[in-house]
C-alpha positions in Angstrom: -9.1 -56.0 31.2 -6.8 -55.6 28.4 -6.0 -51.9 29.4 -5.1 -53.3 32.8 -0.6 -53.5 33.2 1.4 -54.8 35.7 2.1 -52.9 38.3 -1.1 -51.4 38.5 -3.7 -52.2 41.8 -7.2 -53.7 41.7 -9.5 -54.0 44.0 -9.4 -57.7 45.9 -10.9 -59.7 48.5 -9.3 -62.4 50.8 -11.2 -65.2 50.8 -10.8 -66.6 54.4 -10.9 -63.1 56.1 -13.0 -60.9 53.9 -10.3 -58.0 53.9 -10.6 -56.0 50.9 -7.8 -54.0 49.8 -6.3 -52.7 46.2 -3.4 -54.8 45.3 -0.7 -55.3 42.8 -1.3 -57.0 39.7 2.0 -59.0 38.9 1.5 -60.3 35.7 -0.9 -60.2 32.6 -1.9 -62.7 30.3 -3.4 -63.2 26.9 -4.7 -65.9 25.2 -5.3 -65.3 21.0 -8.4 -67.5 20.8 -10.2 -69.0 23.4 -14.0 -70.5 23.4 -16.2 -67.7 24.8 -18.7 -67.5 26.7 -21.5 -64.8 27.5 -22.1 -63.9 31.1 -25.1 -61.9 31.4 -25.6 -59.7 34.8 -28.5 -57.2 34.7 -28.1 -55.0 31.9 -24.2 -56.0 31.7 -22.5 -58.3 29.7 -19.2 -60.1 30.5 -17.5 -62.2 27.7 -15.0 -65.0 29.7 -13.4 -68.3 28.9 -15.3 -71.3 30.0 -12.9 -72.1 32.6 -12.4 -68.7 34.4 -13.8 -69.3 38.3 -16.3 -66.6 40.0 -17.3 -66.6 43.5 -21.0 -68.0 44.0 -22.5 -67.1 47.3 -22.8 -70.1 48.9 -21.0 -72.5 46.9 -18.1 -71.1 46.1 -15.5 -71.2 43.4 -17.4 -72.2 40.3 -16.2 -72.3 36.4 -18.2 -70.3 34.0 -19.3 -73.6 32.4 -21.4 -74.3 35.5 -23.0 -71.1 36.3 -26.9 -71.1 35.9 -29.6 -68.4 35.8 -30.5 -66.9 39.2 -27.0 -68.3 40.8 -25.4 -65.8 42.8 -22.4 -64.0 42.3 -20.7 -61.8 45.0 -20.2 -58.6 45.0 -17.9 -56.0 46.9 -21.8 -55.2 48.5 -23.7 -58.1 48.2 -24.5 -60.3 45.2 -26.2 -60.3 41.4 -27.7 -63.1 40.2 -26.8 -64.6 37.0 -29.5 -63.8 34.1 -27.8 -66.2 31.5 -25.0 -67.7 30.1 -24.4 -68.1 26.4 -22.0 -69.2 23.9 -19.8 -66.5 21.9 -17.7 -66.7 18.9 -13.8 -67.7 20.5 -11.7 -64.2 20.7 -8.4 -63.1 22.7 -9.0 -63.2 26.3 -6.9 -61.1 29.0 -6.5 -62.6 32.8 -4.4 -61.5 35.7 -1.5 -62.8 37.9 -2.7 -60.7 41.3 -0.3 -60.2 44.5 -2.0 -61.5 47.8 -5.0 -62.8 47.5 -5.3 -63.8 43.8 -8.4 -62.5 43.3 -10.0 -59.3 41.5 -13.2 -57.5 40.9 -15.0 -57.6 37.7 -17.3 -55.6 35.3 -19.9 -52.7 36.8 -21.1 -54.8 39.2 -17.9 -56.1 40.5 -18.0 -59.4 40.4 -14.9 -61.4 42.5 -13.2 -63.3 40.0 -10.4 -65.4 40.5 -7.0 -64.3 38.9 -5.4 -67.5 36.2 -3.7 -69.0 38.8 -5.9 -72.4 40.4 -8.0 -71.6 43.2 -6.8 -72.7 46.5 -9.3 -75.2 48.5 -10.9 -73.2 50.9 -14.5 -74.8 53.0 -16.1 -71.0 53.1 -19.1 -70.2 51.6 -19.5 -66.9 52.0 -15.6 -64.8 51.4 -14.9 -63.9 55.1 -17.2 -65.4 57.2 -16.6 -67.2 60.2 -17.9 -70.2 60.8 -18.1 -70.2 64.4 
């Protein structure tokens, strides 16, 4: 993340239509010292604020704070699940301002992370389906 500048593209999802496309990032952001908190996926490890959102499958936008084992988290292909969460000592922390649909990819596994900006309501479960 903190090799990331504005003006370069990331990979992004809408969430109502499920387009994915590379957009612009607008704006970075850094924080000097912000609680931590481990987000273990497979043999990845994530460190991320207690507040930063991630898409669960099915529920939706959800705060780091709240994930749980097994929850989970989509994917440009599908899902990972959520081996653990665990507190970290508090570090910098780097976040996005992203043109279009506020969102980005994260890690290996790509999980879709929402840039600092509040999510918007939104009643889908799953980014892009229809629920007709």
């Amino acid at each position: 993340m903190e090799r990331i500048a504005s003006g370069d593209r990331v990979l992004a999802k809408n969430i109502e239509t499920g387009e994915l496309a590379y957009t612009v990032v607008l704006h970075t952001t850094v924080r000097e010292s912000s609680p931590i908190t481990k987000l273990v996926i497979d043999d990845e490890t994530i460190q991320v604020t207690e507040g930063h959102h991630f898409w669960v499958s099915g529920r939706g936008w959800t705060k780091t704070r709240e994930l749980a084992a097994e929850q989970p988290l989509h994917t440009p292909i599908g899902a990972v699940r959520v081996a653990s969460t665990e507190p970290a000592e508090s570090a910098p922390t780097y976040n996005l301002v992203v043109a279009d649909f506020d969102t980005y990819f994260v890690g290996k596994s790509g999980i879709l992370s929402h840039d600092v900006l509040p999510p918007k309501p939104t009643n889908k479960l799953v980014p892009g389906l229809n629920d007709d």
